[in-house]
N, C-alpha and C positions, 0 to 999 in steps of 0.2 A: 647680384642680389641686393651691393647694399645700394648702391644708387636707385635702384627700382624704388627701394623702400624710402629712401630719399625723396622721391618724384610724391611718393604717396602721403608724406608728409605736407606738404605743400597747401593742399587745399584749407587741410585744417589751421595752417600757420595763415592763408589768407581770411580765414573765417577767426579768427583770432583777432585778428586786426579790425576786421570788420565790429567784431565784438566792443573793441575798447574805443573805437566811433561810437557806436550804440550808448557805452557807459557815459561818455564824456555829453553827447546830446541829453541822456536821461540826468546827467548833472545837474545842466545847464536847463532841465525844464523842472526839476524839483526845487534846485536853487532859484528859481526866477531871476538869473543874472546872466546874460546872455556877453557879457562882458569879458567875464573870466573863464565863460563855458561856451565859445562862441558854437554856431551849427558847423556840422562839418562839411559843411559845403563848403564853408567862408573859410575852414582850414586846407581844407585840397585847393580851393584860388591861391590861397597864399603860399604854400606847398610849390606848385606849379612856378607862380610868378619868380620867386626865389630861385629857381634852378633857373629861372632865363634870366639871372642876372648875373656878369661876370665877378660881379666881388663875391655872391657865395661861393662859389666853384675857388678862389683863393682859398677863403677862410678854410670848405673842407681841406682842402692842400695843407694850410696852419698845421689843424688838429691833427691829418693822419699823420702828418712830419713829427710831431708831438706824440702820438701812441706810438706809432713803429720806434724811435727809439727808446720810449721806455719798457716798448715790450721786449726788447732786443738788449738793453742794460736790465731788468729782472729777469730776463733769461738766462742770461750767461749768470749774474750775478746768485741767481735763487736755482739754477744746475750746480754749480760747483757749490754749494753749500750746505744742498742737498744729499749731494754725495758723500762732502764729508762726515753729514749726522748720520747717513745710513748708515756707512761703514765706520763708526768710532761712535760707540754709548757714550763715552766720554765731551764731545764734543756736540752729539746731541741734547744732551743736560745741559751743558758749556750755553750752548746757542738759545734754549728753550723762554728765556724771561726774555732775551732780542728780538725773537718772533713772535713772543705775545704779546708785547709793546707795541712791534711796527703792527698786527693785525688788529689789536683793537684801541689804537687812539685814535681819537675823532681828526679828523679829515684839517678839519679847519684848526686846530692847532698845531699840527705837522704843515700844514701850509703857512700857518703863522712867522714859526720858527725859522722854518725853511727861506721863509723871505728877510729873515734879517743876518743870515748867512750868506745867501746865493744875490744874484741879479735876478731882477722881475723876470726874464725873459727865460731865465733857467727853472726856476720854478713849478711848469707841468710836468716836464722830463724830470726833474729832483723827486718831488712829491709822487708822482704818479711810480718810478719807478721804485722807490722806497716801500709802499705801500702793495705792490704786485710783490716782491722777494719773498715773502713768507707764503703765497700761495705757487707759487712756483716750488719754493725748499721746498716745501711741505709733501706735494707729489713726488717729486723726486725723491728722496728720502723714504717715503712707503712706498714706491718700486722698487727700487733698490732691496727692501727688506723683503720685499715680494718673491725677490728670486731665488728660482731652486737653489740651493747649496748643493750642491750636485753638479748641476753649470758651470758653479761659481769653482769649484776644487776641480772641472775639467781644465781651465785654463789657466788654474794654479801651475797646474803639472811642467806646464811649457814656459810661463813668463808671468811675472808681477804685471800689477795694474799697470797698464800705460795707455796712451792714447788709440792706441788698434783697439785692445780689450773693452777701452770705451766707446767706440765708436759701432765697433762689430758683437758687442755683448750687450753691453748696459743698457745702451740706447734703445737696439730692438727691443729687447726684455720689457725696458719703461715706456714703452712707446704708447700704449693706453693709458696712463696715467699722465703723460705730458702733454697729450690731446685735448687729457678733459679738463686740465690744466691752463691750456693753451685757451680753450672757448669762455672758461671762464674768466680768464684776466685781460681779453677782449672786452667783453661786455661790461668788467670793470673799471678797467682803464679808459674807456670814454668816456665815462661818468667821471673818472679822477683827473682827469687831463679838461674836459671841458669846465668844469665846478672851478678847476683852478687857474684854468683862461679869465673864468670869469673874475674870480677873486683878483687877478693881477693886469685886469685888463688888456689881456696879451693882444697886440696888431693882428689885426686882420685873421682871426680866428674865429671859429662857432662860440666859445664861452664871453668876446667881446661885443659879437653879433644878439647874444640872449640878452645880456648887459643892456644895450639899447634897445633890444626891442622892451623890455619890462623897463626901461622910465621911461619909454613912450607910452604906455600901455597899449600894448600892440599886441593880445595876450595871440588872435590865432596864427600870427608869426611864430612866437614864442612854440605851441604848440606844433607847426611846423616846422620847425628848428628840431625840434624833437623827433618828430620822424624821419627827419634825414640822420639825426644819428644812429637811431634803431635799425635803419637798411644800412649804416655805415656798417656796424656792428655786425649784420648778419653776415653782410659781403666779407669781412674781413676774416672774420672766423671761418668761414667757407673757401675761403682763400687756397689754406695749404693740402684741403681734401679733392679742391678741382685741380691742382696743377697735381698730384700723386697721383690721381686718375688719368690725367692725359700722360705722362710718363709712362706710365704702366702699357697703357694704350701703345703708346709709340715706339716699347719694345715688346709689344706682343707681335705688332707689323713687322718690326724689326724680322723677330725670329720666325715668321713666317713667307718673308720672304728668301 
C-alpha cells in the first residue's frame, strides 16, 4: 500500500518542479532581467552539460562524503542525547539552553567560529553536524516520551536499560519519529554542508563550484547547481525506505521458498 502511494505521489512532485520553472521564468519576465532569471531552457542546457562533466560528478562525491558524515556524527551524537533527556527531566532542563543555541544561531556565525577552531577542510562536517544534534535530540527524546509505560515496566521486569533493550525496544518504538527526523536533516544538511563549502571554499565540491559559478555570473549554472542538490536530497532521503523495502522483499522470498 505505501509504495503504491508512493508511486502516486510522484506526478504531483514532478508537476511541482515544473511549477517552480514556471515561477522562476514569470520572475525573470516581471523582472525584465533575464540575467539572474535566465529561461529554463538555458537552465536544463546547463543542467545537462554539467552532469557530462567529470569534475561535477567529484564535487557531488565532495558534498555527499560531507553530509553522510555529518549525518552519521548527529546521529549517534543527537540519539544518545536524546535519550538521555527522554529519560532524566533533569538532564533535559540541563541540555535545553544547548539546544536552543545550536537551533537557532545563525548559520554564518557558528561557521565563523567554527573556522577559527577547526581546519577549513573540517568545517562542513563540524558546522553541519552541530547544527543537525538538536533536530535529531529533539525527536529522539519525544519518542522516547511517546512510549507506553507499560512496554517500558515489561522489560523492567527482566533487565535495566542496556543495549538489546535499545536496540529491540527503543528503536522500534521511535522508529517514526527518527524517520521524520532523518528527511528532515537530509534536506538540511545540504543546505548546511554546501553554504559552508561555500563560505570555506572547500576543493572540489558543489558550495565551491556555486562560489565560481556567481563571480562568473553564470546565474543558470548557479540555478542548476541547485537542482542537482534537490534530486541529491530526494535520492538520499529515499535512500533508507528503498533498501527496507528490498530487505523485506528478500525475506518474504526467502520465507516462501
Amino acid at each position: 500500500m505505501e509504495p503504491n502511494k508512493k508511486k502516486n505521489q510522484w506526478p504531483a512532485f514532478c508537476l511541482g518542479i515544473l511549477l517552480v520553472g514556471v515561477l522562476i521564468q514569470a520572475a525573470g519576465w516581471l523582472k525584465g532581467d533575464r540575467l539572474v532569471f535566465p529561461d529554463v531552457g538555458e537552465i536544463l542546457q546547463a543542467f545537462f552539460r554539467l552532469l557530462g562533466v567529470g569534475s561535477t560528478w567529484r564535487q557531488i562525491g565532495t558534498t555527499l562524503v560531507h553530509l553522510a558524515e555529518a549525518l552519521a556524527v548527529s546521529s549517534v551524537a543527537g540519539t544518545v542525547l536524546g535519550l538521555a533527556q527522554g529519560r532524566s527531566e533533569f538532564l533535559h532542563t540541563l541540555l535545553r539552553p544547548l539546544m536552543a543555541m545550536l537551533r537557532s544561531i545563525p548559520m554564518i556565525v557558528m561557521t565563523v567560529i567554527i573556522m577559527v577552531l577547526f581546519r577549513y577542510e573540517q568545517v562542513p562536517l563540524v558546522v553541519s553536524s552541530l547544527m543537525l544534534v538538536p533536530l535529531i535530540s529533539e525527536a529522539t527524546c519525544e519518542g522516547v516520551r511517546r512510549i507506553d509505560p507499560e512496554l517500558v515496566d515489561v522489560y523492567r521486569m527482566n533487565s535495566g536499560f542496556n543495549a538489546r533493550v535499545l536496540f529491540q525496544v527503543y528503536l522500534p518504538l521511535m522508529a517514526g519519529y527518527l524517520k521524520q527526523a532523518y528527511v528532515s536533516a537530509v534536506g538540511m544538511g545540504i543546505k548546511l554542508v554546501v553554504t559552508t563549502e561555500y563560505l570555506v571554499q572547500a576543493r572540489d565540491s558543489l558550495g565551491k563550484a556555486v562560489y565560481s559559478s556567481a563571480y562568473f555570473v553564470e546565474y543558470a549554472e548557479i540555478y542548476a547547481y541547485a537542482l542537482i542538490m534537490i534530486l541529491l536530497a530526494v535520492a538520499v532521503s529515499e535512500l533508507p525506505g528503498a533498501i527496507g523495502r528490498m530487505v523485506e522483499e528478500i525475506k518474504e522470498r526467502g520465507g516462501s521458498t
